[in-house]
C-alpha positions as CSV (number, residue, x, y, z in Angstrom):
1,X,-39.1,-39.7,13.1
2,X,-39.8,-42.9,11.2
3,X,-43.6,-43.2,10.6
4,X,-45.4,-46.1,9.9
5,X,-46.4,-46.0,5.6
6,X,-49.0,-47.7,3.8
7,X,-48.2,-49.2,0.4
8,X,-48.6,-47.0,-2.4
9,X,-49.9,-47.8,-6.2
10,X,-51.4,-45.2,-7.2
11,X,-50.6,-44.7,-11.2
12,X,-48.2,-47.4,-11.7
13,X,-48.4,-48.9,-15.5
14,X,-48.0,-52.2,-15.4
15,X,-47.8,-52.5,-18.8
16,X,-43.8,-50.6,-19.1
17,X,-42.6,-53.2,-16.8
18,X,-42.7,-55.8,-19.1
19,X,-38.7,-55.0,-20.0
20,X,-38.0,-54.5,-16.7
21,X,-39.0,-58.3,-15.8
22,X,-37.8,-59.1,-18.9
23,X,-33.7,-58.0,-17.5
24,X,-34.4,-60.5,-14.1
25,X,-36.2,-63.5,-16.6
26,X,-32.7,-63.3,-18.8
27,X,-30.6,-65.1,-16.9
28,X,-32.8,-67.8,-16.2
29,X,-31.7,-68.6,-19.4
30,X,-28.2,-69.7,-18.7
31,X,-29.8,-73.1,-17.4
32,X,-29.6,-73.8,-21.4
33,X,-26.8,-71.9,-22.0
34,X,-24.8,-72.5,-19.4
35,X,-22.7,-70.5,-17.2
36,X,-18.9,-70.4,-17.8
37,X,-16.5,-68.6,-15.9
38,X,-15.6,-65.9,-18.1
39,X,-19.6,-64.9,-17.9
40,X,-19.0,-64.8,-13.8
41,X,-15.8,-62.5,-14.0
42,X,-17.7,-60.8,-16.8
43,X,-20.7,-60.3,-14.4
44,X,-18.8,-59.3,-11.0
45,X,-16.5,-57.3,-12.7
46,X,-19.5,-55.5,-14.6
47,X,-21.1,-54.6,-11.9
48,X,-18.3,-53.1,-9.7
49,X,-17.4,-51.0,-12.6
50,X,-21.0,-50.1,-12.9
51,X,-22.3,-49.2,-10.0
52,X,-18.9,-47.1,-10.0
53,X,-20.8,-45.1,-12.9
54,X,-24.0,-45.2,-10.8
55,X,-22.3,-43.5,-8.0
56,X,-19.6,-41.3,-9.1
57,X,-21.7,-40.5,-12.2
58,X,-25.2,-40.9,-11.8
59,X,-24.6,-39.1,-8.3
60,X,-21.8,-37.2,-7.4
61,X,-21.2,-35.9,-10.5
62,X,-24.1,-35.0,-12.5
63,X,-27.0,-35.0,-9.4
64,X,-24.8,-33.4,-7.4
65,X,-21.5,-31.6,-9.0
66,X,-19.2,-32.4,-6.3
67,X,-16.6,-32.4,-8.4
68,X,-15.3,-31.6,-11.7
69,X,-13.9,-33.4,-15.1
70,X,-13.2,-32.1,-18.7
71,X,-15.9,-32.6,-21.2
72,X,-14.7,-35.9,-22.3
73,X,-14.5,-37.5,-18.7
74,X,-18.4,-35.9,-18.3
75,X,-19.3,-38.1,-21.5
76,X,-17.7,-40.9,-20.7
77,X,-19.2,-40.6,-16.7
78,X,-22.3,-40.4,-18.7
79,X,-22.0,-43.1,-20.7
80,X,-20.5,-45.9,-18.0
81,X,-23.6,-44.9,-15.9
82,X,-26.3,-45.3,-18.7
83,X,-24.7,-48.8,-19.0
84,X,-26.5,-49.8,-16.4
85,X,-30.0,-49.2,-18.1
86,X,-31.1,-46.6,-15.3
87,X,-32.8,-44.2,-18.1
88,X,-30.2,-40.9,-19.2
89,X,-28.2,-38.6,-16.8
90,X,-30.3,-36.2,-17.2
91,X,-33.4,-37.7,-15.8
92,X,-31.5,-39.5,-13.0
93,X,-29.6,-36.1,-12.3
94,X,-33.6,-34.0,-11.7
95,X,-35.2,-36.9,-10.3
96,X,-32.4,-36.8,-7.6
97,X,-32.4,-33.3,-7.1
98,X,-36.1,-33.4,-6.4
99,X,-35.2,-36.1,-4.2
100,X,-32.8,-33.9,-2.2
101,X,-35.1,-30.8,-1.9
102,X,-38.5,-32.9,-0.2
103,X,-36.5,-35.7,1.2
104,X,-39.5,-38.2,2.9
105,X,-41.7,-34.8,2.6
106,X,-45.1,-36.1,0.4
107,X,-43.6,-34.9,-2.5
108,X,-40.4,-37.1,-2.3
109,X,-40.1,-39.2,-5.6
110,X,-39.5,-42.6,-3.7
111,X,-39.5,-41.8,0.4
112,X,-40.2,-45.1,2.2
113,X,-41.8,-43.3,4.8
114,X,-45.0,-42.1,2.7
115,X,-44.8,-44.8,-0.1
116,X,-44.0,-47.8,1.4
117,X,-41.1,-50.3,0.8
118,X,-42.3,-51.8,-3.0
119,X,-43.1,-48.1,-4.2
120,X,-39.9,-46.5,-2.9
121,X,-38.3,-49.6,-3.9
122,X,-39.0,-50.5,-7.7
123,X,-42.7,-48.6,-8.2
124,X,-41.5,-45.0,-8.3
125,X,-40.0,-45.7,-11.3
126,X,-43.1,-46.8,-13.3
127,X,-45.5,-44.0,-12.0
128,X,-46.5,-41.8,-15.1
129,X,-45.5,-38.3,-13.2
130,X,-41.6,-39.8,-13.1
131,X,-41.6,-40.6,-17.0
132,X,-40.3,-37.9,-18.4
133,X,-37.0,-36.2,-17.9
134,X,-37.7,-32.8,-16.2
135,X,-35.3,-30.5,-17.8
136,X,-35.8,-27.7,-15.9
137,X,-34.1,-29.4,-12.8
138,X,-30.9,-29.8,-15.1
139,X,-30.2,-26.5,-16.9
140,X,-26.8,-26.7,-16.3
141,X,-26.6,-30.6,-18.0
142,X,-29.0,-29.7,-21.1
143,X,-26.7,-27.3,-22.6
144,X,-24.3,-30.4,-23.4
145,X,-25.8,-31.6,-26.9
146,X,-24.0,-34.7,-26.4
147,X,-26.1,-35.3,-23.4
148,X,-29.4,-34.3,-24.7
149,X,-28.5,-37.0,-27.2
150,X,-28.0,-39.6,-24.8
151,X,-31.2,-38.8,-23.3
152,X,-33.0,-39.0,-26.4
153,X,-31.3,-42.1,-27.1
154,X,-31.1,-43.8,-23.2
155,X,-30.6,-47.5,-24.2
156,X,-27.3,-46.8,-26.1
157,X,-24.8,-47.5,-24.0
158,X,-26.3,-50.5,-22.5
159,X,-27.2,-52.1,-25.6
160,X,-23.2,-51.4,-26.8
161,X,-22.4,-53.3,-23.6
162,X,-24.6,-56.4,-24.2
163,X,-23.2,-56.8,-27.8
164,X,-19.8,-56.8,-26.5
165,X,-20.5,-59.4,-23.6
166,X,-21.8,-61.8,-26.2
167,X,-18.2,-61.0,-28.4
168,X,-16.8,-61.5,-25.6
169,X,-18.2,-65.3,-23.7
170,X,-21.4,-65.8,-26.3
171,X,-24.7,-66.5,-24.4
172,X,-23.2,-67.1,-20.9
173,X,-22.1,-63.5,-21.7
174,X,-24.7,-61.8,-22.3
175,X,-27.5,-63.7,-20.3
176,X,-24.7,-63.8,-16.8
177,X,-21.9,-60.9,-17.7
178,X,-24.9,-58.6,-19.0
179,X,-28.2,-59.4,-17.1
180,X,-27.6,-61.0,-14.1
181,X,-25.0,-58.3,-13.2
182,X,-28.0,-55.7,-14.4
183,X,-30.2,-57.4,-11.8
184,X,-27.9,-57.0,-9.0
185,X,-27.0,-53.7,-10.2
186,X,-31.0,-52.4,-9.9
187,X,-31.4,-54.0,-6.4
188,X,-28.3,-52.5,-5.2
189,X,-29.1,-49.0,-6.1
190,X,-32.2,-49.0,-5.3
191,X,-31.7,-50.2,-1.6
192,X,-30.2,-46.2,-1.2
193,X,-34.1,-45.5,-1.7
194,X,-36.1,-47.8,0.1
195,X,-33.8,-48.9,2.7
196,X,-31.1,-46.1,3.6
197,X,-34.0,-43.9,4.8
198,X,-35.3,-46.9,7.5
199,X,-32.4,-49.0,8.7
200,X,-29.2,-47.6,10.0
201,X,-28.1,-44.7,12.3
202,X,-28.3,-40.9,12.2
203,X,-25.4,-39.2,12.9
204,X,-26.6,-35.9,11.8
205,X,-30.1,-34.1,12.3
206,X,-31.1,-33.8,8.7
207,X,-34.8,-33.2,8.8
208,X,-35.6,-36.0,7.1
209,X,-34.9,-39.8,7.7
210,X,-31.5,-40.4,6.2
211,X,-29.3,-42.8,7.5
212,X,-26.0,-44.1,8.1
213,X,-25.7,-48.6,6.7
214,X,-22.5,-50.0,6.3
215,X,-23.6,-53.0,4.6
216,X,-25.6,-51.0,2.2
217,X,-22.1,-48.6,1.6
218,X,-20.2,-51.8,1.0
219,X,-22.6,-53.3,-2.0
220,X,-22.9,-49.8,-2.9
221,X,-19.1,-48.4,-2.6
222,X,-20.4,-45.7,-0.1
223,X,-24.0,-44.7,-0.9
224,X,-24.4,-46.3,2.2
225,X,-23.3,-43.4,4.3
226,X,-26.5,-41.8,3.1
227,X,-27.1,-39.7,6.3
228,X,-23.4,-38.2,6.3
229,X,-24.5,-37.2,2.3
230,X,-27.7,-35.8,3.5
231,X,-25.7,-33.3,6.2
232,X,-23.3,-32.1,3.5
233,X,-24.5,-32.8,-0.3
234,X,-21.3,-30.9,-1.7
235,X,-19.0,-33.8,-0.3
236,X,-17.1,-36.0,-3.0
237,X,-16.5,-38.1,-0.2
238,X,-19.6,-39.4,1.7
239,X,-17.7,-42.1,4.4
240,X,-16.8,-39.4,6.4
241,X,-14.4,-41.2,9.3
242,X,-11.3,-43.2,8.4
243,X,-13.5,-46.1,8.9
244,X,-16.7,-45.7,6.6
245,X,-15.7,-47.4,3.9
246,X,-16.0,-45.4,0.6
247,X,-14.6,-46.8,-2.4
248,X,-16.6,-44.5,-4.9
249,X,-14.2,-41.9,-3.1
250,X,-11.1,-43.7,-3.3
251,X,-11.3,-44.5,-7.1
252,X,-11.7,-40.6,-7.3
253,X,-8.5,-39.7,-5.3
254,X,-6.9,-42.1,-7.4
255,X,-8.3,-40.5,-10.7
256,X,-7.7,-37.2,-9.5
257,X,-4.0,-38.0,-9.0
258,X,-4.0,-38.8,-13.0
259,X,-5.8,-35.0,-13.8
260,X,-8.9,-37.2,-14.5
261,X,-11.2,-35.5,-12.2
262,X,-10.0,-32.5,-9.8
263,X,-12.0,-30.6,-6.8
264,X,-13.2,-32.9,-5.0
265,X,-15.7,-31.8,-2.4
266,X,-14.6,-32.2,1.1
267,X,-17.1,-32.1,4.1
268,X,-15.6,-29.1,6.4
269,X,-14.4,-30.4,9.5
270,X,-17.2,-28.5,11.9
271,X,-19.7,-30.7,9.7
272,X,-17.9,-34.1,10.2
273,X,-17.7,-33.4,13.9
274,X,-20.9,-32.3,14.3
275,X,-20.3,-29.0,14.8
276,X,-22.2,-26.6,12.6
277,X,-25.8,-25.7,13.5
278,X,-28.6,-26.8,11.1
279,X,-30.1,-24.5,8.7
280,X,-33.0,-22.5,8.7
281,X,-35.1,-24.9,6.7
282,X,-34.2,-27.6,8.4
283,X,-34.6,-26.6,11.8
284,X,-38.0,-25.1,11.3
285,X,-38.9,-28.8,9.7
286,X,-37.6,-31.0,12.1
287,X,-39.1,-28.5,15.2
288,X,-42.7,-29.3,13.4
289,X,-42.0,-32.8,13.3
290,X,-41.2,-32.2,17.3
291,X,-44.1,-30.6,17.6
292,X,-46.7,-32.8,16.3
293,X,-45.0,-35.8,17.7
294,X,-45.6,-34.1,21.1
295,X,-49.3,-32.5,20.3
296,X,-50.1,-35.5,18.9
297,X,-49.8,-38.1,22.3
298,X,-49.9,-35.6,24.9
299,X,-51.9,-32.2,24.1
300,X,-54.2,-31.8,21.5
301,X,-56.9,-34.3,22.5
302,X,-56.6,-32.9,26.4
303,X,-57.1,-29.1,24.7
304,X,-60.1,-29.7,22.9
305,X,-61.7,-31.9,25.7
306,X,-60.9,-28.7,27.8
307,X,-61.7,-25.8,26.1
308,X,-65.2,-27.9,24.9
309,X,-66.0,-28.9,28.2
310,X,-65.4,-25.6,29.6
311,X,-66.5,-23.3,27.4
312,X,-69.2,-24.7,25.7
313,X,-71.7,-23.5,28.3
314,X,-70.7,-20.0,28.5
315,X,-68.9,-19.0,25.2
316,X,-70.3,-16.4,25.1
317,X,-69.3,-14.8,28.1
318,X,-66.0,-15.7,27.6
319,X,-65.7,-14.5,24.4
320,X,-66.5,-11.2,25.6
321,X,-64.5,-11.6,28.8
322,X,-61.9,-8.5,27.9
323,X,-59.0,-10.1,28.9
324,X,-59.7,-12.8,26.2
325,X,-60.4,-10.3,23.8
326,X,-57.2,-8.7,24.3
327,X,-55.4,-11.9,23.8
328,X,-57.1,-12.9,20.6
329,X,-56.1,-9.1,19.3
330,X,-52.4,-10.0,20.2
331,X,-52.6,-13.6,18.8
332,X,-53.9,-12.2,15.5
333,X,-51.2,-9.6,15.5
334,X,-48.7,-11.6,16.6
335,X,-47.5,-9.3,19.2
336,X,-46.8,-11.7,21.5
337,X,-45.1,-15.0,21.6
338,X,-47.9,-17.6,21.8
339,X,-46.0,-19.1,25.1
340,X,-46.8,-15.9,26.9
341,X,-50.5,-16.2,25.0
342,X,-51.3,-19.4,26.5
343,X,-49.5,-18.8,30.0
344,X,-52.5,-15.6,30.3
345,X,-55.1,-18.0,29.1
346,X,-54.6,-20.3,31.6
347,X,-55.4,-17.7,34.5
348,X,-58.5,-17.8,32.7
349,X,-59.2,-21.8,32.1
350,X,-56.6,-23.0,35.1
351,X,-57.5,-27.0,33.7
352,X,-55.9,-26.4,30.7
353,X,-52.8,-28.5,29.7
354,X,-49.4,-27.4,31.2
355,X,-47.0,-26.8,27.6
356,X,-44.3,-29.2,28.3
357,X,-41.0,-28.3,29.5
358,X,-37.7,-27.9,27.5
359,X,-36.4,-30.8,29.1
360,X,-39.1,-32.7,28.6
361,X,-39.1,-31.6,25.0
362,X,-35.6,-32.2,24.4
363,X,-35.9,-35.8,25.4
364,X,-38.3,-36.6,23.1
365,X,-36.3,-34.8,20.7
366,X,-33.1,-36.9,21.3
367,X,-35.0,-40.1,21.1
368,X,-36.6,-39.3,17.4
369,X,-32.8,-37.1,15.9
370,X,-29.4,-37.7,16.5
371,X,-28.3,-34.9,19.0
372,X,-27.2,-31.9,17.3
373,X,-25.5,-28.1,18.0
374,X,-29.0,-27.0,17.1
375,X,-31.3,-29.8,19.6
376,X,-32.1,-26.4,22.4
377,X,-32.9,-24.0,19.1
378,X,-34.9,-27.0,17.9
379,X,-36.8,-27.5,21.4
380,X,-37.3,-23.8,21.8
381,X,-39.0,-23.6,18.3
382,X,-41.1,-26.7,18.9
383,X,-42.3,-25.2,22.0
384,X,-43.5,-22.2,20.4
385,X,-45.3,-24.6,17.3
386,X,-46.6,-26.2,20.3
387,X,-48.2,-23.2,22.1
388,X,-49.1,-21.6,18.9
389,X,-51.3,-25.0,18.2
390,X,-52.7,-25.2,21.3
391,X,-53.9,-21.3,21.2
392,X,-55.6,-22.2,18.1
393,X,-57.7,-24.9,19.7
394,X,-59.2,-22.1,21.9
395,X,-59.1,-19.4,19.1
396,X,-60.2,-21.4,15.8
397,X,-60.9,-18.6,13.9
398,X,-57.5,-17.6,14.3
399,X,-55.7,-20.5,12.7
400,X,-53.8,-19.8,9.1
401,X,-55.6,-21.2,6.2
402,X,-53.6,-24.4,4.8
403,X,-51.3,-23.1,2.2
């Protein structure tokens, strides 16, 4: 499914990023300051805890709601996450959800598949359209004026945590414990974007390219099992074997045993085994993307080199031929499947291309997608997208207007 992308500028001010390069220049300065090894404990421990907050709270909790916390825990998930100067909860939380609903469609935020690796990676963030937090993606967080406030006032708790670095180990503190930990912290989350959609495995047919990194769940304590949380977004837990290592998850259970947290979302067992059939959406998505990976090497250019050479000379004729009329009627009126269409055209114009078979189909399909309960409802669509397209190269006038 993986296309190749072309980087992507468009609309990026240059001009905002100026703090951004400002957080990775800081700890350039510890070659004054020096570097002691309070700052390093400071800085390793800083960003374990934070990238806790990134994931549990960022993610789980406020993008996703997969599980639940008394007011005070939500503010203090809020807070822990907005340490780690990623803008407020409540942008993160709509960006995300925007994220989930065109994942590496055109209009995903940051897919690495139409923006390219730099844009998906770090650019996303400074395009103008992503600025400002869309509150209508968040109705259920805005009605917390605690965390209104915080988005109003997004450098907060960051700025609370710097100041208590340099209490803490001075300049080492601030410029390792703070910023250098704040560095690594940016990269690491921002891997989920422009690398847990190319490298990895799919275990699930998601419709998009989500995929499975162990190194990335490690450095990420579990966003790395990004194709699992693509099949089942409701999931607390997103390493879903014994052996995908999620330690977001585990520090949950254990906070869960304390009354901390409670309902945690657990994957249903027909999802983890690969059971349940895929969606409606998503099947009709992924037997497109079938489709066109099939039309687009093997069909379309032999259909219009076919019908053009063929009925160039005597459309006419054929265009009044009644049997052709009658199928154009049932096309239009859908009153037929377009298999059955093009099987009767090709009485008519025996040089046309064969459609391919399900076999056929489904091995292309099981070399792009992970194989799934849904793979022969997926082929069987994709055949019909394919016969449907291939009807319209012969019947133009018939094809839907671009939405």
């Amino acid at each position: 499914m993986s296309a190749t992308a072309t980087e992507f500028h468009d609309d990026i001010i240059y001009p905002n990023t100026a703090a951004f390069i400002l957080v990775h220049l800081a700890p350039l300065a510890a070659f004054w300051t020096g570097v002691t090894t309070t700052s390093v404990i400071l800085a390793v421990t800083l960003y374990v805890v934070r990238m806790f907050g990134v994931t549990a709270g960022y993610h789980r909790y406020f993008s996703h709601r997969s599980f639940k916390t008394s007011r005070v825990g939500q503010f203090l998930f809020a807070f822990l996450a907005m340490s780690s100067a990623q803008k407020s909860v409540l942008w993160w939380a709509a960006l995300h959800r925007h994220h989930h609903r065109h994942s590496d469609d055109p209009e995903d935020v940051h897919s690495p598949v139409h923006r390219g690796f730099f844009y998906s990676h770090v650019g996303w963030i400074f395009d103008k359209k992503h600025d400002a937090t869309r509150v209508e993606e968040v109705p259920d967080l805005t009605k917390y004026p605690e965390l209104v406030f915080l988005d109003r006032h997004q450098l907060i708790p960051a700025i609370v945590l710097g100041v208590l670095c340099f209490l803490i180990d001075g300049w080492p503190g601030l410029f390792i414990g703070f910023f250098l930990s704040t560095v690594f912290l940016y990269h690491g989350t921002f891997f989920i974007n422009s690398l847990a959609h190319v490298h990895g495995n799919q275990r699930y047919v998601t419709g998009d390219d989500s995929r499975n990194n162990w190194w990335l769940a490690i450095i990420t304590l579990g966003e790395g099992w990004h194709n699992n949380h693509h099949a089942y977004q409701r999931s607390t837990r997103q390493g879903f074997r014994w052996y995908e290592i999620d330690i977001t998850y585990y520090l949950l259970k254990a906070l869960s045993w304390v009354g901390f947290v409670w309902d945690l979302g657990e994957p249903p067992v027909e999802v983890v085994r690969n059971e349940r059939r895929v969606g409606t959406a998503v099947l009709e998505r992924v037997a497109r993307q079938l489709a066109e990976q099939w039309a687009a090497s093997h069909v379309r250019a032999q259909v219009r080199a076919q019908v053009t050479a063929q009925m160039t000379q005597a459309r006419e004729s054929f265009d009044a031929h009644p049997k052709v009329i009658e199928l154009r009627a049932r096309l239009a009126a859908k009153q037929a499947r377009a298999e059955e269409i093009w099987h009767e055209l090709q009485l008519h114009l025996p040089h046309l291309p064969q459609l391919p078979s399900a076999s056929e189909l489904r091995a292309r399909a099981l070399q792009m997608y992970a194989e799934s309960p849904s793979t022969d409802e997926i082929v069987a669509r994709a055949r019909q997208v394919i016969a449907e397209r291939m009807s319209f190269e012969v019947f133009p006038e018939l094809r839907p207007l671009p939405a």
